[in-house]
C-alpha positions in Angstrom: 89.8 132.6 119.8 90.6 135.8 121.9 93.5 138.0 121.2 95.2 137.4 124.4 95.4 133.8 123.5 97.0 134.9 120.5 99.2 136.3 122.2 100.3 133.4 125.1 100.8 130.9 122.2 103.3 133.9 120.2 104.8 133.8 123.4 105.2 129.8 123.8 106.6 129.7 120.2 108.9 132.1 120.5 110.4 130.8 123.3 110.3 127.0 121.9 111.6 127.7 118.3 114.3 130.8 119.3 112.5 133.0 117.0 111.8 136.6 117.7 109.1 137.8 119.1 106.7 139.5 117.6 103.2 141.2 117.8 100.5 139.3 115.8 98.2 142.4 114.0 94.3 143.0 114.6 91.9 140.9 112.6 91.2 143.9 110.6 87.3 144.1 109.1 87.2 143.6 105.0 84.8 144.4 102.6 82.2 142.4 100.4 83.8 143.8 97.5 87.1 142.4 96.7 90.2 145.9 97.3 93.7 145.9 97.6 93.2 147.1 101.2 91.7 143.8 101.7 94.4 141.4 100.3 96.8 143.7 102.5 95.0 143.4 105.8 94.7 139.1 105.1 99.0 138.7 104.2 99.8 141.4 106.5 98.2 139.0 109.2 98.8 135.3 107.6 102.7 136.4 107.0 103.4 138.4 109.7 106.6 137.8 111.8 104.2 137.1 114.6 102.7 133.7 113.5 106.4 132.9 112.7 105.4 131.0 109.6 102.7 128.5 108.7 104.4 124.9 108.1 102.6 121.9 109.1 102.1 121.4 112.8 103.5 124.7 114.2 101.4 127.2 116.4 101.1 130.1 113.0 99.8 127.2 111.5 96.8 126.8 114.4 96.7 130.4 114.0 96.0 130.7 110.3 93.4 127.9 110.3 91.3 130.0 113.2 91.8 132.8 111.2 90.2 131.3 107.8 87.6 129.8 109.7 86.9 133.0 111.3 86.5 134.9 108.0 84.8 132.2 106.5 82.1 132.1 109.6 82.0 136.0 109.9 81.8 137.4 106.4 79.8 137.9 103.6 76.6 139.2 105.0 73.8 136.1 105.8 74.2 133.8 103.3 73.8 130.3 104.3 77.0 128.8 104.6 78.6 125.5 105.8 81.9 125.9 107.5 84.4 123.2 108.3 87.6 122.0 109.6 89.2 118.7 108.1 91.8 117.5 110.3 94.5 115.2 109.1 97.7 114.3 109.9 101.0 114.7 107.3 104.8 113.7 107.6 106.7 116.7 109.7 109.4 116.2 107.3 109.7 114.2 104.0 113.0 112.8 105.2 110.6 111.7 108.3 108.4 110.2 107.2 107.1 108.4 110.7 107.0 111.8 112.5 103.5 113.1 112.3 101.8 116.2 112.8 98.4 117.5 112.7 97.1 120.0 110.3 94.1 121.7 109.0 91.8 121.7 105.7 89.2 124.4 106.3 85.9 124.1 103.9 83.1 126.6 103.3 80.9 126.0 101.4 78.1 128.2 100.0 74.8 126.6 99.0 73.4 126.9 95.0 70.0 128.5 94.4 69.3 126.2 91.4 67.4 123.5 92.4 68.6 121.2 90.1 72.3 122.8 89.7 72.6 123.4 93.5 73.5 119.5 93.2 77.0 120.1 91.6 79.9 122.1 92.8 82.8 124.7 91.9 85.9 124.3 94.2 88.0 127.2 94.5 91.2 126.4 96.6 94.6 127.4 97.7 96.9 125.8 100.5 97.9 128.4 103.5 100.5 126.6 104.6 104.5 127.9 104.1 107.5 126.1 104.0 109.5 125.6 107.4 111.3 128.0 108.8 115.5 127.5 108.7 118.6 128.8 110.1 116.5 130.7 112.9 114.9 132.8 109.9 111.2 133.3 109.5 109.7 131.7 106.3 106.3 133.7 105.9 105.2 132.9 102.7 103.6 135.8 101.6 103.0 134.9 98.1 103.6 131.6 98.8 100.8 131.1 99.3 99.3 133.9 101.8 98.4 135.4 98.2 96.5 132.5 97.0 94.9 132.0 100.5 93.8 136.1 100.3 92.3 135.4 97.5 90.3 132.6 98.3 89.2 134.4 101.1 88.3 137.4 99.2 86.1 135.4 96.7 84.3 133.8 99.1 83.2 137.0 101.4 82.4 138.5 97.5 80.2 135.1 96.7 78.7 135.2 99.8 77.4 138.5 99.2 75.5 138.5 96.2 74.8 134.7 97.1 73.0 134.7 93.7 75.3 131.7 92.2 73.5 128.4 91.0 75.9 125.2 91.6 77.1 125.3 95.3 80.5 126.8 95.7 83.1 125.1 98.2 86.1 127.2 98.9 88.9 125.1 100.6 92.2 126.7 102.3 94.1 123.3 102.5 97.7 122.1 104.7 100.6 120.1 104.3 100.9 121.1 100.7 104.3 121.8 101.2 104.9 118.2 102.1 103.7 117.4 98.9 100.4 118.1 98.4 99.2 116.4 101.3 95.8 118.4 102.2 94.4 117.9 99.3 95.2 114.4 98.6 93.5 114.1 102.0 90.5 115.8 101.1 90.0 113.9 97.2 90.4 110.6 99.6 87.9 112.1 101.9 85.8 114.3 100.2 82.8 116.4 102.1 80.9 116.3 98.6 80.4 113.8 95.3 83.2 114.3 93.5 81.8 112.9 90.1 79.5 115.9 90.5 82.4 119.0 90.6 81.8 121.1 87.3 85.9 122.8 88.5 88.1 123.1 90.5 90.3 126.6 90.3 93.6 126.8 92.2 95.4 129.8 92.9 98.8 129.2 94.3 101.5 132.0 94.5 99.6 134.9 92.9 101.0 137.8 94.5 104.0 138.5 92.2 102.4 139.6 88.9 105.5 141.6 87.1 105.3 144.1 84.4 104.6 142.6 81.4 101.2 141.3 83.6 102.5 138.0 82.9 100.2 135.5 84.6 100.9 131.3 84.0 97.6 129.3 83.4 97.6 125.7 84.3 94.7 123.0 83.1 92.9 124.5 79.9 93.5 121.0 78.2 91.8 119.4 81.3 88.4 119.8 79.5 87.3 119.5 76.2 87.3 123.3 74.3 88.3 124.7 77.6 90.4 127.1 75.6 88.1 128.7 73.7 85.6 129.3 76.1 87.5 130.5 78.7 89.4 133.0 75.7 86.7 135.9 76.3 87.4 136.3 79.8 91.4 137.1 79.1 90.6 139.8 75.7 89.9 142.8 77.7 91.8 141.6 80.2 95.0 143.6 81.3 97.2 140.2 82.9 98.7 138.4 79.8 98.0 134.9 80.3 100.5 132.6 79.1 98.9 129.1 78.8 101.2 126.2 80.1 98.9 123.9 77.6 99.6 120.1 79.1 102.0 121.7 81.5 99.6 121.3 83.7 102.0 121.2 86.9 101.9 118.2 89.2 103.3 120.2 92.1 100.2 122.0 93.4 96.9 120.8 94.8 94.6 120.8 91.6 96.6 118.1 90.5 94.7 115.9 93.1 91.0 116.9 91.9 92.9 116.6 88.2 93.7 112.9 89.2 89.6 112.2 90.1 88.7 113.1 86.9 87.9 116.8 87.4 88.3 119.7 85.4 91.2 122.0 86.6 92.5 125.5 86.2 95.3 126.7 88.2 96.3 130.5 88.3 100.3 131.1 89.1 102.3 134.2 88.3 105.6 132.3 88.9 108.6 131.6 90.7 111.1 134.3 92.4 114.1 134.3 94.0 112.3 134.6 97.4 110.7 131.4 96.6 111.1 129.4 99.9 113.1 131.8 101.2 112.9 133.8 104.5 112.4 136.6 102.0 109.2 135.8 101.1 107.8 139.2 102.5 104.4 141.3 102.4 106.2 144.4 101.0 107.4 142.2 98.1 103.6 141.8 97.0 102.2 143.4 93.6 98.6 144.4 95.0 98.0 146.0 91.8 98.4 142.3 90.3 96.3 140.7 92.2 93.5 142.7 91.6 93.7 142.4 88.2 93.9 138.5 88.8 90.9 138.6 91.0 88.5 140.0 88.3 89.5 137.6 85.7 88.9 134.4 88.2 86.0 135.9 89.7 84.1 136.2 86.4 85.2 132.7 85.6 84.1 131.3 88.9 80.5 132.8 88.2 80.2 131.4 84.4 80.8 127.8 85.5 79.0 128.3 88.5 76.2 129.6 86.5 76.1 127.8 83.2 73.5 124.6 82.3 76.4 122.9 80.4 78.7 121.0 82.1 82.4 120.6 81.4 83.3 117.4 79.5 86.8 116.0 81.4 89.9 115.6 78.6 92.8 113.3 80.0 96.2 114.6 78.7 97.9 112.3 76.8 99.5 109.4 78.5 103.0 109.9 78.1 102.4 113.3 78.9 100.3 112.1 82.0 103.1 109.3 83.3 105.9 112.2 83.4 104.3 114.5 85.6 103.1 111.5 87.8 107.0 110.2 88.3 109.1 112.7 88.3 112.9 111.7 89.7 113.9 112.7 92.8 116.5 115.1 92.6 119.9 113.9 94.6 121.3 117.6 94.2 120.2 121.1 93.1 121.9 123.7 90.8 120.2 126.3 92.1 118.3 128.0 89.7 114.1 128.7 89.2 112.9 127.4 86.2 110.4 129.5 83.6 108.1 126.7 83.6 106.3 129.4 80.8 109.2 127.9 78.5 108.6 125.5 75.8 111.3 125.3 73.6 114.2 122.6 74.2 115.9 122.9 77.6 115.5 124.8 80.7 115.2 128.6 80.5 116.7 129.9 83.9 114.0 132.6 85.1 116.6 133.6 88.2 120.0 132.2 89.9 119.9 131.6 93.7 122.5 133.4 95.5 125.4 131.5 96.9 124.3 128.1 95.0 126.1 125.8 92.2 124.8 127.6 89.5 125.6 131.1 90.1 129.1 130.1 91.5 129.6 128.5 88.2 128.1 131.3 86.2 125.0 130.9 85.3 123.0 134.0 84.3 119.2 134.7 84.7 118.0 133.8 81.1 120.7 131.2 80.2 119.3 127.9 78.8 119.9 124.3 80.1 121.1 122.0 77.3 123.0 119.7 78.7 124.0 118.4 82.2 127.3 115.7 82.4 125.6 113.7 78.8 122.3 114.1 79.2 120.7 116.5 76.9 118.2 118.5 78.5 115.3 118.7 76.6 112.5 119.9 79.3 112.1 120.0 82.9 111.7 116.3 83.7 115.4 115.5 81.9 116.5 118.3 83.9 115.3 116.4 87.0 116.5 113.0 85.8 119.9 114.3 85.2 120.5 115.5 88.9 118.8 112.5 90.2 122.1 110.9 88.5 124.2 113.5 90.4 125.6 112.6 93.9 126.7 115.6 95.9 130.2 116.8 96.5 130.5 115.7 91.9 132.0 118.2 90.2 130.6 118.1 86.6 130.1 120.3 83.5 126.8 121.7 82.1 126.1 123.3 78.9 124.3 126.6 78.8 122.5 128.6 75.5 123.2 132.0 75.9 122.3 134.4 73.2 122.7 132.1 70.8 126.0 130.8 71.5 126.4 127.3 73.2 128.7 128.3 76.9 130.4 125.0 78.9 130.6 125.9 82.6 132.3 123.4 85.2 129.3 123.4 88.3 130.4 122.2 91.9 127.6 120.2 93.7 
């Protein structure tokens, strides 16, 4: 697509949506080695002001897909590669669910050069898509989840390049997550490859916030059997501390769907913020540095179980364990806090308090612990959620907080 048409369709939205206008930046060139320079150049463009966010349906999100496709066509030197576009059609809002728009999942996928492994696959995937935008602000989503979708896009154009990998690689930017997981759901319900065959599938969603303790959250190592220990080397001389969720393995991001067929799973995250769905969300906000360090731990990994004769032998988590994360309750109200879903002692550990919500009005602190909500002791995240699926709003009810020890009653206004 041509710059100029960029540019009529910017003009189109911003006069449909009320949102200012701005210029979209040049598709800028990147290199088959994977630099900071390059992650900036691919959020600078997929969270710029000028798309005027990605959500389901919108023009930015037309615009994103051409640019994946785009890279994914252009890059990489002259490997063989298959590119395509998957379109599907999700609910514009959860709350409506009749009203449908179209969206995109974008596949590449680079042959093996085994010619018995070429037959089974690594998926490496991220959705592009951001939330919608609200109160006439912009909701660009650069680390949710323009970082996961740089990286993506960086692996591929550094696969592509040496093209030297065994089992065929599939890379996948997929839409409508934030709807709830919906391109990927999609995709396992209509897959482009034989999904009995899919040695892993890595997920990297929201990986651009890495702070500085190198803290990095790994979903899925249970998800196959001794997972642990041999993906352990490739974190020693590592410089990103990875904190393994164990059977945490979240239900709220697209390898959960691969997860559900059976697949081995690993997802990256370096956790939630207090621009989390916010129109704060910004390309300044990003820890380059991070990523980079993130990048050459997956990479590697992506390589050894693209690479490797042995397969990876698929471990169910336990069933209990497997029926909460399948059901959770929907939440009638929120207090206004983001969980450290790195916690796994009793309650929920508050990681930050949202401005101007129930829990900071009532004086919660960042690092406070959730005990108890009304009488509902709180011993992990799906009590939390079960106790303010209890909750109507306008309630005015007391929580109990653990704060350095010492057990704090606070009165909360939904």
């Amino acid at each position: 697509m041509k710059y100029s048409l960029y540019l009529s369709i910017l003009f189109l939205l911003s006069c449909a949506t009320n949102m200012p206008s701005a210029t979209i930046p040049d598709i800028q060139e990147t290199k088959s080695d994977i630099t900071i320079d390059d992650f900036k150049a691919h959020i600078t463009y997929l969270s710029s002001d000028g798309l005027a966010g990605r959500s389901s349906g919108t023009p930015g999100d037309r615009l994103a897909k051409d640019y994946i496709v785009n890279h994914f066509t252009n890059t990489g030197g002259s490997a063989e590669r298959f590119v395509e576009v998957q379109e599907h059609y999700v609910s514009k809002s959860r709350l409506k669910p009749k009203n449908k728009v179209k969206t995109y999942n974008i596949i590449a996928t680079l042959p093996g050069n085994d010619k018995k492994l070429k037959n089974e696959y690594v998926v490496i995937g991220a959705h592009y898509d951001s939330v919608k935008n609200t109160l006439g602000l912009i909701h660009n989503g650069a680390d949710d989840n323009g970082s996961g979708t740089s990286m993506v896009l960086e692996l591929f154009e550094k696969f592509a390049s040496e093209n030297n990998h065994k089992r065929t690689l599939v890379f996948m930017a997929f839409g409508g997550e934030e709807l709830g997981l919906l391109g990927s759901k999609h995709y396992v319900n209509n897959p482009t490859i034989d999904l009995s065959k899919v040695q892993l599938m890595v997920n990297l969603d929201m990986v651009g916030r890495m702070d500085e303790e190198g803290n990095v959250q790994l979903g899925g190592s249970p998800s196959a059997k001794n997972f642990s220990s041999k993906l352990h080397p490739f974190f020693v001389n590592s410089k990103i501390n990875i904190i393994d969720l164990g059977k945490g393995i979240f239900s709220r991001s697209d390898h959960y769907n691969f997860y559900k067929k059976d697949i081995p799973v690993l997802f990256f995250f370096t956790g939630i913020h207090p621009d989390y769905h916010t129109a704060t969300d910004d390309e300044d906000k990003i820890n380059y540095d991070g990523m980079m360090e993130i990048s050459k731990v997956v990479a590697p990994i992506i390589a050894e179980f693209a690479n490797v004769e042995e397969r990876l032998v698929f471990e169910k988590m336990e069933e209990e364990e497997q029926k909460r994360t399948q059901s959770p309750s929907k939440m009638k109200v929120t207090l206004g806090i983001m969980p450290d879903y790195a916690f796994d002692e009793k309650g929920v550990k508050v990681d930050s308090v949202i401005d101007n919500r129930p829990a900071q009005k009532a004086g919660v602190i960042d690092g406070d612990i959730v005990i108890k909500i009304k009488d509902i002791d709180i011993v992990d995240i799906y009590k939390y959620m079960e106790a303010l699926s209890k909750i109507e709003s306008g309630t005015k009810t007391q929580i109990i907080v653990l704060r350095d020890k010492e057990e704090i009653v606070l009165d909360v206004q939904f």
